[in-house]
N, C-alpha and C positions, 0 to 999 in steps of 0.2 A: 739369933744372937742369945737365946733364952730370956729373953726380954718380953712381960706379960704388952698384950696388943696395947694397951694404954698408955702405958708409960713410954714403949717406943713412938705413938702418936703426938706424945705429949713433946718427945726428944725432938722432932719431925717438925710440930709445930714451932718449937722455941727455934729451931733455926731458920725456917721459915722467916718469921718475925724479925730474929732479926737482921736476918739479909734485906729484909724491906728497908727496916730502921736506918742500917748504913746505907742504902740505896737510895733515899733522901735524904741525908744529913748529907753527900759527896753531890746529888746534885742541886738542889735546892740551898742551903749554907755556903758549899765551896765554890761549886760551877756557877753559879747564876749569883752567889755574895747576896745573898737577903739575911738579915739579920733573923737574929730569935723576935718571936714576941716582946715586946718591953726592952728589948735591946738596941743602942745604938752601937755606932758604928768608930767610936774612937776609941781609940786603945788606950789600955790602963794607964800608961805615963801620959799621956793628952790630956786627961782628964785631973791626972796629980797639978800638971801644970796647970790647969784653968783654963787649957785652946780650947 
């Protein structure tokens, strides 16, 4: 691609990474529903109201 070996490593890596990232964000967040760190689990209007 005329692309020095590093930089396409570098390109190689970053997708890499973040095929992981969404690879747990869809099953660990979505599939299985665990919250972030320090996050619960009501939603923004739940909370405006006080439930």
């Amino acid at each position: 691609m005329g692309l020095p070996i590093e930089t396409f490593a570098m390109v190689i890596a970053t997708v890499l990474a973040g095929s992981l990232g969404m690879g747990h964000y869809l099953i660990v967040h979505k599939l299985m529903d665990k919250p972030f760190p320090g996050g619960d689990r009501t939603k923004p209007e739940e909370q405006a109201a006080g439930k």
